[in-house]
Gaussian input, Z-matrix of N, CA and C with variables (Angstrom, degrees):
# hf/3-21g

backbone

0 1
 N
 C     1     B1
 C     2     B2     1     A1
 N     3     B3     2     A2     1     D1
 C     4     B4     3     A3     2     D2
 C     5     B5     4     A4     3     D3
 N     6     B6     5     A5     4     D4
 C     7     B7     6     A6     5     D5
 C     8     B8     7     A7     6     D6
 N     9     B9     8     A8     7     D7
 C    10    B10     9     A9     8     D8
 C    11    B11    10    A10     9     D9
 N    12    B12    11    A11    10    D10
 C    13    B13    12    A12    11    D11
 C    14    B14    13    A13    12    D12
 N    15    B15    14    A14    13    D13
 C    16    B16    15    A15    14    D14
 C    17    B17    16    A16    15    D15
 N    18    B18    17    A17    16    D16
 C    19    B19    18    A18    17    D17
 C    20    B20    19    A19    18    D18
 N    21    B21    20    A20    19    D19
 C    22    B22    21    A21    20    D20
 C    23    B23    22    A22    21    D21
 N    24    B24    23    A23    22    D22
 C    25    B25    24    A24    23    D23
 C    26    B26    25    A25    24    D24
 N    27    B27    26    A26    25    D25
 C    28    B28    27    A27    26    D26
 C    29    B29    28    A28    27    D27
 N    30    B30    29    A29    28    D28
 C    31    B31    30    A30    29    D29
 C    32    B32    31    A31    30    D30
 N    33    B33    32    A32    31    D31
 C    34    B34    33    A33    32    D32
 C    35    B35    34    A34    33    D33
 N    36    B36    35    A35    34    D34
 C    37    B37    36    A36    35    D35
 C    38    B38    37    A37    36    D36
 N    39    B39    38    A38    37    D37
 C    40    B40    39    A39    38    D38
 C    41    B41    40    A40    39    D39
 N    42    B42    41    A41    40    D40
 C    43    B43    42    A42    41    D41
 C    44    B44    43    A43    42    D42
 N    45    B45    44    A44    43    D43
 C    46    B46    45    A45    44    D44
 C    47    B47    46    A46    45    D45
 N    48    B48    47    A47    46    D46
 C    49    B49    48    A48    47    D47
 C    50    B50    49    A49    48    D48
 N    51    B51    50    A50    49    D49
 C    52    B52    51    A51    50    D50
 C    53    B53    52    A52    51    D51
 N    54    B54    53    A53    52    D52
 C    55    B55    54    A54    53    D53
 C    56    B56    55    A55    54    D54
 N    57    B57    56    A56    55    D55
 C    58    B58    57    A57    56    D56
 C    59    B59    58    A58    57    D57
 N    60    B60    59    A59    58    D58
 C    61    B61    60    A60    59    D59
 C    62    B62    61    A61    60    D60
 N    63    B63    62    A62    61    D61
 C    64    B64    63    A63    62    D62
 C    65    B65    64    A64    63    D63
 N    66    B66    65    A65    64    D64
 C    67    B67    66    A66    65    D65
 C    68    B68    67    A67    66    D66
 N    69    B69    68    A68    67    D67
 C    70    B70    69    A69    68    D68
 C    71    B71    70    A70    69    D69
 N    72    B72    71    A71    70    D70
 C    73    B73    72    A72    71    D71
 C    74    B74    73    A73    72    D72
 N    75    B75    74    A74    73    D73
 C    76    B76    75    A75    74    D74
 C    77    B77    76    A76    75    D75
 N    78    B78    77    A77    76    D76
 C    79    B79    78    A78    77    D77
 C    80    B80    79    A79    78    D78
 N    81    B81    80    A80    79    D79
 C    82    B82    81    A81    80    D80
 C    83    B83    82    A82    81    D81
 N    84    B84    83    A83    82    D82
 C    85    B85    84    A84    83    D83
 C    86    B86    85    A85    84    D84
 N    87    B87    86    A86    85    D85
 C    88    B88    87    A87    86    D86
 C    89    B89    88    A88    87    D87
 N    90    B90    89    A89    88    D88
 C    91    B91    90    A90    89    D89
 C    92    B92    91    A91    90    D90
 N    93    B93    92    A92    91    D91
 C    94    B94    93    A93    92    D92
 C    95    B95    94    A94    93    D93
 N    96    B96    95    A95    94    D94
 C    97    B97    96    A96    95    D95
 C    98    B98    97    A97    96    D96
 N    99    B99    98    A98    97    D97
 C   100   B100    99    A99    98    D98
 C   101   B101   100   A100    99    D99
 N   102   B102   101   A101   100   D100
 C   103   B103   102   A102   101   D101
 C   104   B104   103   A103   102   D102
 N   105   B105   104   A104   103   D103
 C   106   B106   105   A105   104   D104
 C   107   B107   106   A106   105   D105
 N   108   B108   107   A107   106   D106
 C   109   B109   108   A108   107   D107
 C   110   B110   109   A109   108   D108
 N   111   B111   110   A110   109   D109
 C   112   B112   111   A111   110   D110
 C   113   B113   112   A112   111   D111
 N   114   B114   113   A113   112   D112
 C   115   B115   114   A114   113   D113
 C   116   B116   115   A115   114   D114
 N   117   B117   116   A116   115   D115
 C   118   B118   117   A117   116   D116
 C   119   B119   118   A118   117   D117
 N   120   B120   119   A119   118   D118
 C   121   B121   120   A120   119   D119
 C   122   B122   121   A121   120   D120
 N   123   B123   122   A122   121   D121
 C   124   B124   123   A123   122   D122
 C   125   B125   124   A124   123   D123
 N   126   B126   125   A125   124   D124
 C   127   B127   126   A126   125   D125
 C   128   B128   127   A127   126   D126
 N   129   B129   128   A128   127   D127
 C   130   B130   129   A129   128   D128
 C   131   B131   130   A130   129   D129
 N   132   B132   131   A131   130   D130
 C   133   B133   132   A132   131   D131
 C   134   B134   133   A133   132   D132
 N   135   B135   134   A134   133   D133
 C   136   B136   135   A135   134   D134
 C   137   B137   136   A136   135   D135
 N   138   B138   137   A137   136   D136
 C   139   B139   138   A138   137   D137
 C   140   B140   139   A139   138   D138
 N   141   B141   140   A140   139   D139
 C   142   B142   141   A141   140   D140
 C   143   B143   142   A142   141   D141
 N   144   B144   143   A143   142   D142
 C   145   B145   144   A144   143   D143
 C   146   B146   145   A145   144   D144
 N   147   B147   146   A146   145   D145
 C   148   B148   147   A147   146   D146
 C   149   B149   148   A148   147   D147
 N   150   B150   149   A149   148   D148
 C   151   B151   150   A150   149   D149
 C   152   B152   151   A151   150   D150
 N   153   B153   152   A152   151   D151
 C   154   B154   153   A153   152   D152
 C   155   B155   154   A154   153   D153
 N   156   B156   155   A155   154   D154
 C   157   B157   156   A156   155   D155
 C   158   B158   157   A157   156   D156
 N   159   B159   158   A158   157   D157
 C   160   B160   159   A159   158   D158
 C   161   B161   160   A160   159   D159
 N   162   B162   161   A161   160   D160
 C   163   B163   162   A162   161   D161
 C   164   B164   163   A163   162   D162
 N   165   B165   164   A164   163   D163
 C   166   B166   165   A165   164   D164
 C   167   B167   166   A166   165   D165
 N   168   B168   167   A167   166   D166
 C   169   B169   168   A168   167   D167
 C   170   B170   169   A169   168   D168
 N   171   B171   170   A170   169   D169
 C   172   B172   171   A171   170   D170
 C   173   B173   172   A172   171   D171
 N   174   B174   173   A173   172   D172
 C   175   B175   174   A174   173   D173
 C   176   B176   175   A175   174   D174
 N   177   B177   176   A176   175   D175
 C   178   B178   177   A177   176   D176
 C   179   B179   178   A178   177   D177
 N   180   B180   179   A179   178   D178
 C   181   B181   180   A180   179   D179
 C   182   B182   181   A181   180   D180
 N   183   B183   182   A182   181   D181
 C   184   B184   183   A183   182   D182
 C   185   B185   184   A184   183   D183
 N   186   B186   185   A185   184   D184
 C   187   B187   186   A186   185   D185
 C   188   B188   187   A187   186   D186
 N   189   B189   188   A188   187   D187
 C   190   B190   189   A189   188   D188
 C   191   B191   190   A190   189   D189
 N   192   B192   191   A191   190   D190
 C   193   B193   192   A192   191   D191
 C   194   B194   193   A193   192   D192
 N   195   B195   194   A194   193   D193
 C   196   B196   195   A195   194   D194
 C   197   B197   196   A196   195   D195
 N   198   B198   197   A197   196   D196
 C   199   B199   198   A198   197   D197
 C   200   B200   199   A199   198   D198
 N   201   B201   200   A200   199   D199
 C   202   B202   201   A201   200   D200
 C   203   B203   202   A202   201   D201
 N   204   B204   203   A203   202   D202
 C   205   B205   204   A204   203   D203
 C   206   B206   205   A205   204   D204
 N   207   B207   206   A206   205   D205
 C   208   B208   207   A207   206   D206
 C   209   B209   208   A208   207   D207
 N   210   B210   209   A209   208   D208
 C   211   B211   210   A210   209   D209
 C   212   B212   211   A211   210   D210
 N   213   B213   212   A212   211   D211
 C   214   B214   213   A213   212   D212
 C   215   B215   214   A214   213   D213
 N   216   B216   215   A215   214   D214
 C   217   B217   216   A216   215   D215
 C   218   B218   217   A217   216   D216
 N   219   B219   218   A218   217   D217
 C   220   B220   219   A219   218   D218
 C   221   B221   220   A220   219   D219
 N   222   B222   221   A221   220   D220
 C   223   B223   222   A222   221   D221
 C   224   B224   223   A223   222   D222
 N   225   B225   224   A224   223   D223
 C   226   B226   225   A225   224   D224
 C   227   B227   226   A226   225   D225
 N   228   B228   227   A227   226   D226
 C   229   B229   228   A228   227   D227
 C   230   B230   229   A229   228   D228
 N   231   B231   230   A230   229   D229
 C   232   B232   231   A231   230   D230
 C   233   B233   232   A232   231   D231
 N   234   B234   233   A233   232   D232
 C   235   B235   234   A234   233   D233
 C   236   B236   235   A235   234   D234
 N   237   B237   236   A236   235   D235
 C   238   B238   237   A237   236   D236
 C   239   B239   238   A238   237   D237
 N   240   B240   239   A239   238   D238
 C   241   B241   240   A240   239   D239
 C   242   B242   241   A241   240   D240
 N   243   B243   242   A242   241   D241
 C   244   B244   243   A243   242   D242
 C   245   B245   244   A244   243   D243
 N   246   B246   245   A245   244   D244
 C   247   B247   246   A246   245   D245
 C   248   B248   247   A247   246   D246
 N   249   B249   248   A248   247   D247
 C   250   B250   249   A249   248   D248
 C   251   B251   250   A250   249   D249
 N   252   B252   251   A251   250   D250
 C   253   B253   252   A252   251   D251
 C   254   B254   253   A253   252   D252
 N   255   B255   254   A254   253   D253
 C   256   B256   255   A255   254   D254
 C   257   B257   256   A256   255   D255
 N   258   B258   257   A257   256   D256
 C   259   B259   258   A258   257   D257
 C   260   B260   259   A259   258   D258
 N   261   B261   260   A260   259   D259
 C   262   B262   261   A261   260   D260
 C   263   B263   262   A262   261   D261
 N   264   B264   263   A263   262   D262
 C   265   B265   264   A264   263   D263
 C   266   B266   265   A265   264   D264
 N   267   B267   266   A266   265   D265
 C   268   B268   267   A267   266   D266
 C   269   B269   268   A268   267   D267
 N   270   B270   269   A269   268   D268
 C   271   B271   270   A270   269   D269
 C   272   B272   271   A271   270   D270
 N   273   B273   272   A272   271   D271
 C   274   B274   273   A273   272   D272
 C   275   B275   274   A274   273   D273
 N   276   B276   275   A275   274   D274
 C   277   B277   276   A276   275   D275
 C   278   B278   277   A277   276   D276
 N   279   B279   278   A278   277   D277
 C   280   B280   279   A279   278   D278
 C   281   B281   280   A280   279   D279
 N   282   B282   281   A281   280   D280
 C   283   B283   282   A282   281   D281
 C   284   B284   283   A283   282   D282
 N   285   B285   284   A284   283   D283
 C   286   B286   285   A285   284   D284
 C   287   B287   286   A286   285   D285
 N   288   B288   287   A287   286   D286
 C   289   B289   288   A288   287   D287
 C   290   B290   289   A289   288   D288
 N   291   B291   290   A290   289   D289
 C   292   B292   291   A291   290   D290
 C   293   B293   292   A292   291   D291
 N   294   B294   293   A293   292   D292
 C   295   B295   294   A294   293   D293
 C   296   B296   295   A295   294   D294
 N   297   B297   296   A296   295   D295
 C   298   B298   297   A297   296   D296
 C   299   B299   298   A298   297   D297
 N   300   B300   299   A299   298   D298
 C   301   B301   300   A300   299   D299
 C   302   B302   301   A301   300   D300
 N   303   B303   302   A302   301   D301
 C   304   B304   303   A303   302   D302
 C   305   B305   304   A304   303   D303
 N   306   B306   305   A305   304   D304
 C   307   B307   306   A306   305   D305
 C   308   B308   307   A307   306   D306
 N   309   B309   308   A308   307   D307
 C   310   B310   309   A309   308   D308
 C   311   B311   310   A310   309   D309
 N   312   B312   311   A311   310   D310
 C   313   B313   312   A312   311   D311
 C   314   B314   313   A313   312   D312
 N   315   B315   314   A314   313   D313
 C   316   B316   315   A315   314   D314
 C   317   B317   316   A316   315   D315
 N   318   B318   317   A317   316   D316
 C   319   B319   318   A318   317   D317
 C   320   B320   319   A319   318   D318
 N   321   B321   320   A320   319   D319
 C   322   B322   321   A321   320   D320
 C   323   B323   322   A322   321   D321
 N   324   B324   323   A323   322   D322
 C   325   B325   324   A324   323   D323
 C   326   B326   325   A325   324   D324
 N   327   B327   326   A326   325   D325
 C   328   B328   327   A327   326   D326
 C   329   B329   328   A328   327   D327

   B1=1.4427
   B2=1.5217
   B3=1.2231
   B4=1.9393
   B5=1.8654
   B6=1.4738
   B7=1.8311
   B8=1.8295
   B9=1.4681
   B10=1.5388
   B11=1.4115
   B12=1.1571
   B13=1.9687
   B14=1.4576
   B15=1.5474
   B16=0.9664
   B17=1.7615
   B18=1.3762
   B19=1.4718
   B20=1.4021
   B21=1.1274
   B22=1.5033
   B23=1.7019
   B24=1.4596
   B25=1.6782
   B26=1.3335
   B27=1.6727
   B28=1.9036
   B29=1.5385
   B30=1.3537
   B31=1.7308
   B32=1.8057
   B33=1.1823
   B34=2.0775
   B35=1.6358
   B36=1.6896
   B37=1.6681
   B38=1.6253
   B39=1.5601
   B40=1.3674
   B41=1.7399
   B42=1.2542
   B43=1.2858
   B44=1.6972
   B45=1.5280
   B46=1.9169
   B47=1.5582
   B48=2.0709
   B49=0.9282
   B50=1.2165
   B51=1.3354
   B52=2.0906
   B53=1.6089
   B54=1.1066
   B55=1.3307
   B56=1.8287
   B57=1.3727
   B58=1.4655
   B59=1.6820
   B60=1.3053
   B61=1.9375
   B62=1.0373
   B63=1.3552
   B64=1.4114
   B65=1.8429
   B66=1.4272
   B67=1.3238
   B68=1.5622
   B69=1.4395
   B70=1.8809
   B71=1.5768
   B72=0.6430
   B73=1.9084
   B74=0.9221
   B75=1.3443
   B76=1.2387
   B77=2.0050
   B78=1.1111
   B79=1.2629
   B80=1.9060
   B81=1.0632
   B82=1.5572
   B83=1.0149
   B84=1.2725
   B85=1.6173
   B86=1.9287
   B87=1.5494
   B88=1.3351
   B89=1.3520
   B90=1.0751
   B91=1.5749
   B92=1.8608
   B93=1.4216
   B94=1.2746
   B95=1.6778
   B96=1.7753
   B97=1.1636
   B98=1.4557
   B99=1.4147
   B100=1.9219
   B101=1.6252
   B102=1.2927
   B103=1.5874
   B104=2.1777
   B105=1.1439
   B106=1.6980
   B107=1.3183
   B108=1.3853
   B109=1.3063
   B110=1.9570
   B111=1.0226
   B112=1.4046
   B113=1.6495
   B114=1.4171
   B115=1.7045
   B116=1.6623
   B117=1.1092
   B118=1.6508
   B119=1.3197
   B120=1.6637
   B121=1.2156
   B122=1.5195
   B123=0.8037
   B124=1.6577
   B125=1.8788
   B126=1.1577
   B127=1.9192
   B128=1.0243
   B129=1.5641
   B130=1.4079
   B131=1.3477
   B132=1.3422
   B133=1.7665
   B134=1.6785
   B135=1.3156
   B136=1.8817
   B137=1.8352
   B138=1.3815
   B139=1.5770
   B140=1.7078
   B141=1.2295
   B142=1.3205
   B143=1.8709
   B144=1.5894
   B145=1.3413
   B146=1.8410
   B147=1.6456
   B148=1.2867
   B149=1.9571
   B150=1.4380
   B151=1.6337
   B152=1.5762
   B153=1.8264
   B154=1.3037
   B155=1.9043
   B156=1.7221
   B157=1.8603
   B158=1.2325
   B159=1.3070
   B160=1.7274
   B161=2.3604
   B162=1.0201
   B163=1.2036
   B164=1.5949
   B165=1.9421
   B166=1.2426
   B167=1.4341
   B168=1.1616
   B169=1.7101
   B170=1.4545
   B171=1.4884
   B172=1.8360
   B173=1.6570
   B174=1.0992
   B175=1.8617
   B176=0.7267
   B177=1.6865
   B178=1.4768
   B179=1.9956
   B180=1.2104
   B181=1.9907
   B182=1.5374
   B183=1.6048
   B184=1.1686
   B185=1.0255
   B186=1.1314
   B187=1.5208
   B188=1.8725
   B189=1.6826
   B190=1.4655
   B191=1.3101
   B192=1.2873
   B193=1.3855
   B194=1.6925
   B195=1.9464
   B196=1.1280
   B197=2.3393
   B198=0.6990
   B199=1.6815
   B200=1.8525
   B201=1.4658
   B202=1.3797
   B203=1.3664
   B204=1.7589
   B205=1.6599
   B206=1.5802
   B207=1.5190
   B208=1.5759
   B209=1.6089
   B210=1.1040
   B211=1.4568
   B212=1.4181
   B213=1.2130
   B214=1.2681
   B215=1.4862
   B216=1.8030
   B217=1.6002
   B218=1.5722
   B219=1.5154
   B220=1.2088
   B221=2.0856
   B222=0.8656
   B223=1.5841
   B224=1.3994
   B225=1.5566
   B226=1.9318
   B227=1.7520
   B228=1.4971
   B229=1.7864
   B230=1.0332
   B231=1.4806
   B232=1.6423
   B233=1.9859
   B234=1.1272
   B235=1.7886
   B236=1.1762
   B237=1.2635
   B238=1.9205
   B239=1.4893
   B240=1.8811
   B241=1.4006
   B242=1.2201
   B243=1.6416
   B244=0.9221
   B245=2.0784
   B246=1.5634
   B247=1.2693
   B248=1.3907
   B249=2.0946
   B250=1.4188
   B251=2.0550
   B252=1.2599
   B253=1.5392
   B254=1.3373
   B255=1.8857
   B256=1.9868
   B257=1.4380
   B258=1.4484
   B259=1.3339
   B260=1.6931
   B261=1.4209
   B262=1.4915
   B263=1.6934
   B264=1.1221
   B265=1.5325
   B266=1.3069
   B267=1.3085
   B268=1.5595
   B269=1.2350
   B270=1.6946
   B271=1.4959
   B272=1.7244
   B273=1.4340
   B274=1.6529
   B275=1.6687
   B276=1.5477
   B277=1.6066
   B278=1.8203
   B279=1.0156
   B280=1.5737
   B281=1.2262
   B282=0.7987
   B283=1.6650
   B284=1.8013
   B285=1.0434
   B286=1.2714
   B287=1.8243
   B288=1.0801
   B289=1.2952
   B290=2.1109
   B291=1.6473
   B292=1.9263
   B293=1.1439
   B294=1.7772
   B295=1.9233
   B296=1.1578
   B297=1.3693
   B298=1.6035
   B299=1.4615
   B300=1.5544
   B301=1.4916
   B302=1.4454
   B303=0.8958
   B304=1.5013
   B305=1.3174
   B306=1.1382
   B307=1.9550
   B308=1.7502
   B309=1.3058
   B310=1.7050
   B311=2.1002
   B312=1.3852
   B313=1.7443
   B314=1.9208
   B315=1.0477
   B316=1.1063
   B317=1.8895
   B318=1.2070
   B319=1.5413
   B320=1.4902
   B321=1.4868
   B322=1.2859
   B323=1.5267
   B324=1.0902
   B325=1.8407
   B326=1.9313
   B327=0.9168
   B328=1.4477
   B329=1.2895
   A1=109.76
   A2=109.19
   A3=135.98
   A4=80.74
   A5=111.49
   A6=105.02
   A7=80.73
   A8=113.72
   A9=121.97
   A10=95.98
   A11=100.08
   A12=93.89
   A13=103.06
   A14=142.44
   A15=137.77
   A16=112.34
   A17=102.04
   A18=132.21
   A19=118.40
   A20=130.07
   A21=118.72
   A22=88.36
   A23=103.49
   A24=96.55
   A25=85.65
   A26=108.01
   A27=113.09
   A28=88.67
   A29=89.74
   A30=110.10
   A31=104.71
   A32=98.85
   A33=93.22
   A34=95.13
   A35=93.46
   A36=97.45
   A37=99.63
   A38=95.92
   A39=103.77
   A40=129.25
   A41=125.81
   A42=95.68
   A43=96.91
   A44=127.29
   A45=130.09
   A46=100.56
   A47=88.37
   A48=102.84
   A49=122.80
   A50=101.32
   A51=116.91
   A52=129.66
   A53=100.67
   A54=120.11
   A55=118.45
   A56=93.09
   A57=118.42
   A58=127.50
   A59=124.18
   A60=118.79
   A61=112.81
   A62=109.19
   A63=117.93
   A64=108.84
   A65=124.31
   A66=126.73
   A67=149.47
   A68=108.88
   A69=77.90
   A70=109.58
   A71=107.90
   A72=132.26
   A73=120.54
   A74=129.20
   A75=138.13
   A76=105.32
   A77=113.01
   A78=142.22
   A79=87.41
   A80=117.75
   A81=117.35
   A82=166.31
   A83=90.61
   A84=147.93
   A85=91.73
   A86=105.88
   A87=95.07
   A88=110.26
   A89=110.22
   A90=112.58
   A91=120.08
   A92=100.22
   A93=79.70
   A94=129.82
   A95=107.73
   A96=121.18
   A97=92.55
   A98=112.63
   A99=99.39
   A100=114.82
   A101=108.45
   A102=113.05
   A103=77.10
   A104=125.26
   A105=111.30
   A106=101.14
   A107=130.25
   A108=113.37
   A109=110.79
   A110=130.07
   A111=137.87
   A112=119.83
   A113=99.99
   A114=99.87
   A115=124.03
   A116=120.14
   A117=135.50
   A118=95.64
   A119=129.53
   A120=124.81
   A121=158.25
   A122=148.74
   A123=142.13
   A124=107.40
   A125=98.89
   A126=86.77
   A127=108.28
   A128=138.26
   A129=145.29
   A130=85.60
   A131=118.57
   A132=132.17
   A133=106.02
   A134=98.04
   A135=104.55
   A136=106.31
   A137=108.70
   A138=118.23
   A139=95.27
   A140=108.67
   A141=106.98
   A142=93.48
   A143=108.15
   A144=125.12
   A145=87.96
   A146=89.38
   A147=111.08
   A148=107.23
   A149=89.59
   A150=89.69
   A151=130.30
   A152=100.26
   A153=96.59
   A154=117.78
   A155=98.91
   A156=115.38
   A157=95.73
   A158=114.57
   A159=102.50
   A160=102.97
   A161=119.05
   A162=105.67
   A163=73.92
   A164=99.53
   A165=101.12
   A166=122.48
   A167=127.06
   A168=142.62
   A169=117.69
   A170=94.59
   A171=78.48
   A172=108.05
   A173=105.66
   A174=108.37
   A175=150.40
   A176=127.54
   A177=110.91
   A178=92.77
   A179=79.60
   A180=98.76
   A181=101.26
   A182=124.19
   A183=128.84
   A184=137.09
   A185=126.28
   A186=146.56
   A187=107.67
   A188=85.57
   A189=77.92
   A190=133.33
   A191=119.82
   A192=140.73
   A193=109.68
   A194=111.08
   A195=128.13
   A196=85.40
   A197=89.19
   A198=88.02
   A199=115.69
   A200=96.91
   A201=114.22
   A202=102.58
   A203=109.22
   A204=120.49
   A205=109.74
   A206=110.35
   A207=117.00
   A208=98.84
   A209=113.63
   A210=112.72
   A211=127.58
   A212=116.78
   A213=138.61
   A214=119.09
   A215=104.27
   A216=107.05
   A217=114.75
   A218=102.20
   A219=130.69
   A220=114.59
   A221=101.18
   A222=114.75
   A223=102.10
   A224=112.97
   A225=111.85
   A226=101.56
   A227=103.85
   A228=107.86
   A229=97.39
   A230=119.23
   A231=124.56
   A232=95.86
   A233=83.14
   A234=76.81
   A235=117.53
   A236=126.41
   A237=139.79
   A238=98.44
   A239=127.57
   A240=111.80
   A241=101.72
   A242=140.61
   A243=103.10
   A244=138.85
   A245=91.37
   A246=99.15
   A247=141.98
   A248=107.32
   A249=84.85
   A250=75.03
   A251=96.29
   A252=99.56
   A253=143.66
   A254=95.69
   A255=87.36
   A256=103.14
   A257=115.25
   A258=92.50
   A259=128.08
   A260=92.93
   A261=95.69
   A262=117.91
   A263=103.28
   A264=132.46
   A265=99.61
   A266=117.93
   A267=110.83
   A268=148.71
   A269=91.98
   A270=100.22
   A271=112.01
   A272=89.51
   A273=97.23
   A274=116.19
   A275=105.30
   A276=110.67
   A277=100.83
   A278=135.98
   A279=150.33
   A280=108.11
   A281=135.56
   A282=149.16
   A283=123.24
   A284=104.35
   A285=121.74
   A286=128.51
   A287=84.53
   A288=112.72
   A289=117.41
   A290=90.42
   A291=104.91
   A292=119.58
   A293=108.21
   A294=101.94
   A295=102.05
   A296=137.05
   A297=125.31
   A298=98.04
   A299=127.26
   A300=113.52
   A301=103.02
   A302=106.13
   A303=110.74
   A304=117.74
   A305=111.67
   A306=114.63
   A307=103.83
   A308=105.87
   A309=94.98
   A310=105.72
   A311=79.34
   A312=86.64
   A313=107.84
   A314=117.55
   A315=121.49
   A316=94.79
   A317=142.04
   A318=118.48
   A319=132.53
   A320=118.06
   A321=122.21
   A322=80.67
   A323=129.48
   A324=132.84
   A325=97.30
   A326=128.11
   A327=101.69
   A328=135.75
   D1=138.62
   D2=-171.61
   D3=-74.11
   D4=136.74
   D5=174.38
   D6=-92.98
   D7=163.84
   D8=-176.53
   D9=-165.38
   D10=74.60
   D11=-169.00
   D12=-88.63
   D13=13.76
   D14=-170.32
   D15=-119.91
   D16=13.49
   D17=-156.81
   D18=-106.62
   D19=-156.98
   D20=-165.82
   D21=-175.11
   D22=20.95
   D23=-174.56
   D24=-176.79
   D25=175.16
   D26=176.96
   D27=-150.45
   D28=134.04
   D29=171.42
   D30=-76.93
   D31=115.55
   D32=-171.28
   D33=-68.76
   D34=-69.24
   D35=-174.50
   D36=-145.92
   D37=176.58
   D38=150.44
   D39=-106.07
   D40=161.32
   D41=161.06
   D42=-141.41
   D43=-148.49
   D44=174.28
   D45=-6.42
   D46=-89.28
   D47=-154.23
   D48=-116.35
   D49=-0.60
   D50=164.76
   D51=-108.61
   D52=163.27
   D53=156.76
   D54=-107.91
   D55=128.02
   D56=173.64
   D57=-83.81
   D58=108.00
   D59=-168.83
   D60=-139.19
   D61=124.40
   D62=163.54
   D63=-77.60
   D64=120.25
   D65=151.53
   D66=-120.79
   D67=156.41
   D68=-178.96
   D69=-107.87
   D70=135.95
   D71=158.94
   D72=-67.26
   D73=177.64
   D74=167.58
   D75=-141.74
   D76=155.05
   D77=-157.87
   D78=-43.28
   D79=-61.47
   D80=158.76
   D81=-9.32
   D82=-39.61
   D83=172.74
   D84=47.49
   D85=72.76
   D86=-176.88
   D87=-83.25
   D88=-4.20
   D89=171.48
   D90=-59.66
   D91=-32.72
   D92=168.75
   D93=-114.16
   D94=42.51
   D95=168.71
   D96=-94.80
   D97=-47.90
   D98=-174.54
   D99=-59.11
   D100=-41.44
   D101=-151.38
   D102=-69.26
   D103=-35.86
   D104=-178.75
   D105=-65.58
   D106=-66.38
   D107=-161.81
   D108=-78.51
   D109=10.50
   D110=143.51
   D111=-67.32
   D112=-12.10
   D113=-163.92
   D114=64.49
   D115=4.21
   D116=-163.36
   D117=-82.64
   D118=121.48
   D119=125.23
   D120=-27.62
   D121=57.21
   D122=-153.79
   D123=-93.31
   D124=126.13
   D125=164.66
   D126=-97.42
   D127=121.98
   D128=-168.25
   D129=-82.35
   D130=143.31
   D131=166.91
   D132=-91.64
   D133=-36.71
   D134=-174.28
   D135=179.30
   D136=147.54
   D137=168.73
   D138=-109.06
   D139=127.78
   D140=170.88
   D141=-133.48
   D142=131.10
   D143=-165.84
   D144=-148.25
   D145=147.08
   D146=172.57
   D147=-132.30
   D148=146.39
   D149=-169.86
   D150=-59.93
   D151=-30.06
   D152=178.96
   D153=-102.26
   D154=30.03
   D155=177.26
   D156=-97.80
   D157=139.53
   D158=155.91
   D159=-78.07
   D160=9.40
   D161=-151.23
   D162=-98.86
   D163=161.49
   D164=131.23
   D165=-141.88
   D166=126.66
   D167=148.66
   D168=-1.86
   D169=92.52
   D170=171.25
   D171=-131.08
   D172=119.25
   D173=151.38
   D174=-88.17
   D175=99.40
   D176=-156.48
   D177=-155.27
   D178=153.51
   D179=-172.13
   D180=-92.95
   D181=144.94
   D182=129.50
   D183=-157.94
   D184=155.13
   D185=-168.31
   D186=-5.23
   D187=136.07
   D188=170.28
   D189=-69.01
   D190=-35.81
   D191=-169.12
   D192=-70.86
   D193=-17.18
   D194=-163.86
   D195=-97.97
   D196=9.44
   D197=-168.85
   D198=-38.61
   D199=-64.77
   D200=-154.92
   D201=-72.67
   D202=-36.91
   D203=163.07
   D204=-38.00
   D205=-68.18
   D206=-171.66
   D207=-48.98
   D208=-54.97
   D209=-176.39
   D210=-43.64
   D211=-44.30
   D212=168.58
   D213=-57.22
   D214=-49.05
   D215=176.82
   D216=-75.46
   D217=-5.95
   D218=175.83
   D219=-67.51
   D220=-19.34
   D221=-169.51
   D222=-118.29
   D223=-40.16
   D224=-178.92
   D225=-60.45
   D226=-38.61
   D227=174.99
   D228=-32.66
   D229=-71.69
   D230=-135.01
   D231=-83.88
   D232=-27.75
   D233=174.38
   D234=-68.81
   D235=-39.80
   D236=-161.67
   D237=-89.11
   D238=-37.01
   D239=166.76
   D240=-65.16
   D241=-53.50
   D242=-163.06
   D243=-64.66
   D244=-32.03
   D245=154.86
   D246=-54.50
   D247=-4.98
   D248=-163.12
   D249=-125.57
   D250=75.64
   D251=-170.50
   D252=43.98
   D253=28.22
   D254=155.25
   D255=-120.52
   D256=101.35
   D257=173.29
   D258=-92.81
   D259=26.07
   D260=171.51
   D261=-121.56
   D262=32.53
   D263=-175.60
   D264=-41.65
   D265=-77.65
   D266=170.54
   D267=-34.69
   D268=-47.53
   D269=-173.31
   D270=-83.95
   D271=-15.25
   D272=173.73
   D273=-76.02
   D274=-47.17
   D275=177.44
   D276=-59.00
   D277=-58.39
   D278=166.37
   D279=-30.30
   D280=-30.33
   D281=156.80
   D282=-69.84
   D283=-49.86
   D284=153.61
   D285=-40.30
   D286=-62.67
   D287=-174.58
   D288=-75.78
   D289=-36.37
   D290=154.35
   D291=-60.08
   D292=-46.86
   D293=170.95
   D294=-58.81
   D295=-67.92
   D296=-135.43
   D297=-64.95
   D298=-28.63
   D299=-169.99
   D300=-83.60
   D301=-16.00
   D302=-174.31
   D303=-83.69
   D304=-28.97
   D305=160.69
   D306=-97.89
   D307=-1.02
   D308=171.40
   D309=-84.13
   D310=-27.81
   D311=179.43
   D312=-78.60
   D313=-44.87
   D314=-169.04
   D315=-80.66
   D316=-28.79
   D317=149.93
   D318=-69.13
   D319=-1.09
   D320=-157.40
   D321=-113.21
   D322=-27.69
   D323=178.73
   D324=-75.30
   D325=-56.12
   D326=169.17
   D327=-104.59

């Protein structure tokens, strides 16, 4: 995993002909009102949500050529949570995203 601590998502990998992302959601799943009215494809890999997160976990790949699109629906996210009452969307996903490297570093150290 790419570290992107200034992000609101993590690029896992690439591979041929995709792109690989970890993102967060919200209970809403407004992510996939943009990615429709963008016309953008995404293959979700998995939603993983817990009851007492407002977030939810999503992994999902797409197209390379679809890049700059994802990117883009990538920023309407962070705009539309914040509008639809988190306005600490960022700093909360950014936090998130400090633990996991931070126990990815602290298992890769022993």
């Amino acid at each position: 995993m790419k570290e992107e601590t200034s992000k609101w998502y993590i690029m896992l990998k690439d591979s041929l002909f995709f792109k690989h992302f970890c993102f967060w959601d919200t209970h809403q799943m407004l992510s996939d009102r943009i990615f429709s009215d963008m016309g953008l494809r995404v293959w979700k890999r998995g939603e993983y949500v817990r009851d007492d997160d407002p977030w939810v976990v999503v992994i999902c790949k797409v197209r390379k050529r679809d890049f700059e699109r994802f990117m883009a629906a990538m920023r309407e996210l962070k705009n539309r949570a914040i509008l639809c009452g988190h306005p600490n969307y960022v700093e909360e996903v950014n936090g998130i995203i400090k633990q996991i490297f931070a126990a990815k570093a602290e298992l890769e150290g022993n």
